[in-house]
Residue, then its C-alpha position, 0 to 999 in steps of 0.5 A: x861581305x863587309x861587317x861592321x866591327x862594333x856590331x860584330x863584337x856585341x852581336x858576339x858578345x850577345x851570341x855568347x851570353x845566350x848560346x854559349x857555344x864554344x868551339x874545342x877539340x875533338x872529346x877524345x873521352x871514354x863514355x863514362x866518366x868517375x872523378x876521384x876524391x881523397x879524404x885529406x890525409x889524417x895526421x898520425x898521433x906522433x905528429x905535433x902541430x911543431x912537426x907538421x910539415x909547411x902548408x904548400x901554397x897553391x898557384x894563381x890557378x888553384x893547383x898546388x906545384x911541389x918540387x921533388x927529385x927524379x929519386x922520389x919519381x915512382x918506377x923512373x929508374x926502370x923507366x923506358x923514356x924512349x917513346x916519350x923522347x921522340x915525341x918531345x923532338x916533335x913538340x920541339x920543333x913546333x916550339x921552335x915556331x911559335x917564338x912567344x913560347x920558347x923561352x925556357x925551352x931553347x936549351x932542352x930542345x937543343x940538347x935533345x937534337x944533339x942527343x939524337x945528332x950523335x946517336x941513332x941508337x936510342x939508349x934507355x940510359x942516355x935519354x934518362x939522363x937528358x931528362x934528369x939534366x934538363x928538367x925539374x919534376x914537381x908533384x901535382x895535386x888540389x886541394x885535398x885531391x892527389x889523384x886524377x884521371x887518365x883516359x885513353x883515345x885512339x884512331x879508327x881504322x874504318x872501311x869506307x866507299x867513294x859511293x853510298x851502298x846499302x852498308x856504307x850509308x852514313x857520309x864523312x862530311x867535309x867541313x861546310x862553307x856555311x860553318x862560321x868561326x869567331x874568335x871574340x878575342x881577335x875582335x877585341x882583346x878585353x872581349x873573353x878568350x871565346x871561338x863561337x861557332x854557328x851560321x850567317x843568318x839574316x846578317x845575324x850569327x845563329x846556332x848551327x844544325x844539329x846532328x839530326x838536321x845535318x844528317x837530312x841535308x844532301x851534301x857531297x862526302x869524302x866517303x861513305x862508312x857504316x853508320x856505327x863506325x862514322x859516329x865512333x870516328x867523330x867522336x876520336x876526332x880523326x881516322x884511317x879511312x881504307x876505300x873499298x877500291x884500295x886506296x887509304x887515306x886520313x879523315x883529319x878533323x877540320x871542325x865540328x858544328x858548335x854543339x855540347x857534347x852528350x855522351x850515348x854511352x852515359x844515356x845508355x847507363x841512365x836508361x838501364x841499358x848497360x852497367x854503370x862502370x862498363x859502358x866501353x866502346x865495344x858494349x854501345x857497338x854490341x847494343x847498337x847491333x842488336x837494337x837495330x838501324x832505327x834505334x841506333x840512330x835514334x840514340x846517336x841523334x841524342x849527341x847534337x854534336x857533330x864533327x867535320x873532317x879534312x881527307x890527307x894522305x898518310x905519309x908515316x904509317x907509324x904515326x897517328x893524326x896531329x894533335x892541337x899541337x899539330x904533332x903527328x901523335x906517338x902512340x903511349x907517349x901522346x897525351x891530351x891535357x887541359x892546356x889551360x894548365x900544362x903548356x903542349x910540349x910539356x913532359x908529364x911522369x904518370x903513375x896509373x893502371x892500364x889494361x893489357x887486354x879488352x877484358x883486363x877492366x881493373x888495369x895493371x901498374x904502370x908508371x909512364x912518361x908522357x908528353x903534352x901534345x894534344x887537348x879534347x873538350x871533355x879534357x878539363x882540368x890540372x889533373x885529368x888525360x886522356x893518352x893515345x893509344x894508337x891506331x886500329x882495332x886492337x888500340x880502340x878496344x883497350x882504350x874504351x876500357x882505359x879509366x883509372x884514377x893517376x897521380x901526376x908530376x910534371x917536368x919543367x925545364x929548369x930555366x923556368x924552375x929557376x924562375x920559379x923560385x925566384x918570384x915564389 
């Protein structure tokens, strides 16, 4: 079908005024959410206006950058770098193909090839070292805000059949030939940098199904799984799925229908039916269980978002899923970030909590690195992330608890730390 492409860009451009529906990563969020506030830090009466420290200036993105040194890094001496290592020759190698991002990078990525050329033993020292040579930590933080949040993510492991059953009733959904996908931006370079996502309709793009109306239509699954566990994988983006004959495969997300996101464990709080603060994976799966079928999908139906799914094979058991980098994702080294502040590839020096069992809700102090690798809708903003965790059952139940506040430094290559200084 030929469309004319004037008509197409206002017909998006008034799609996007009235539905504003974007397209964008799985959510990859825990269920409830808490942003952290700072008081600005209170001057002591031995500081004199003549004493006070230069005000930091903030960047064109209204985050402030502030260069430090690997000594002033809490726990980097003690620090193991390894995983986070071999996560960033992942992200190399994509930086590698993408030219227009390279610049700055060349010299790190090739540094690390030659590190792991002449070595297979990942030596905690060495790799310490490449990182203290090849980047420039810089403190993030807003106004009057240091501290951020760091969720966690995982990927479900799920039992599934090639054929609906009584326990396997929910189908995992390829992505639908109607679906439609419009990049504003492609149309027209000053239209905004928008994916629309809806149906052909009359010649007109329309708003997809809801979660509700697509469950009513008859179409062809990669599998059946139950119910519960269908939802939970829409929500991590991708899973191991294991057919009741054998055979294991990946569900990778391939898309989903357009729709904002409304968190169930959020609506569960707002109807008294679980604690704020407690609302885990594992807490709505108990609640679910015990409300029944009907109920439980009554309330899986208020979150009109739903995901589609792509069946691959696993070639590495260790790995998890791509991330919107397209890297296979390390487990603890893997983070989603905003990319409209922290370019994939990018490593990132955290210091937060993190839990060492399902019941372990406060955390225990962590100071880890960890490389841009992956985005989620519900990621948004300079300081908050969501790690992964992994894959399975044991992964999922302490990434459903992982919500603690975090402070952030980012590495940048020192090529572009230079240039930095010379345009600041």
């Amino acid at each position: 079908m030929r469309v004319n492409k004037k008509a197409l860009i206002l017909m998006a451009v008034l799609v996007l005024a009235s539905c504003a529906t974007t397209i964008a990563a799985p959510e990859k969020e825990t269920i409830v959410k808490t942003e952290i506030v700072l008081e600005p830090k209170a001057v002591t009466p031995e500081q004199t206006v003549d004493s006070a420290p230069e005000p930091l200036t903030a960047d064109e993105d209204g985050v402030f950058r502030q260069k430090t040194t690997f000594v002033e890094l809490p726990g980097w001496a003690s620090g193991d770098s390894r995983a986070a290592f071999q996560a960033f020759l992942g992200s190399c190698k994509k930086i590698y193909q993408q030219s227009r991002e390279k610049e700055g990078w060349e010299e790190p990525c090739t540094k690390a090839q030659q590190i792991l050329a002449k070595t297979q033993e990942q030596n905690i020292e060495i790799i310490r070292k490449f990182f203290e040579d090849e980047f420039t930590p810089y403190a993030l933080s807003l106004a009057q805000k240091n501290t951020g949040l760091l969720t966690a993510y995982y990927e479900p492991e799920l039992q599934v059949s090639f054929i609906k059953t009584e326990v396997f009733s929910e189908p995992i959904l390829p992505r639908p030939d109607d679906l439609v996908s419009v990049s504003l931006r492609r149309l027209d370079s000053s239209l905004p940098d928008k994916i629309l996502v809806g149906r052909v309709l009359n010649g007109m793009l329309e708003p997809y199904f809801k979660r509700e109306e697509i469950r009513s239509i008859d179409r062809p699954a990669l599998a059946w799984g139950r119910p519960i566990d269908v939802f939970f994988l829409q929500i991590q983006g991708s899973g191991r799925i294991k057919y009741t004959s054998g055979e294991t495969a990946r569900a990778a997300f391939s898309g989903h229908n357009g729709r904002k996101y409304h968190s169930i464990g959020r609506e569960l709080v707002s109807r008294g039916e679980l604690e704020k603060g407690r609302a885990s994976k594992s807490a709505i799966e108990n609640w679910m269980n015990k409300a029944g079928v009907a109920a439980a999908q009554e309330l899986m139906n208020v979150n009109p978002r739903y995901v589609f799914f792509q069946k691959q094979p696993i070639n590495n058991p260790k790995t998890g899923p791509n991330g919107t980098q397209g890297v296979a994702l390390t487990a603890k080294a893997s983070l989603a970030v905003d990319p409209a502040f922290h370019p994939f590839g990018t490593p990132v020096w955290i210091e937060t909590r993190l839990p060492e069992s399902e019941k372990d809700w406060k955390g225990q102090p962590v100071q880890l690195l960890l490389i841009a690798q992956d985005s989620g809708g519900a990621i948004k903003g300079a300081l908050r992330g969501d790690l992964f965790y992994g894959s399975g059952a044991a992964a999922g139940k302490l990434a459903g608890i992982q919500k603690h506040p975090a402070k952030w430094w980012v590495l940048m290559p020192n090529h572009l730390s230079r240039l930095r200084d010379t345009t600041s």
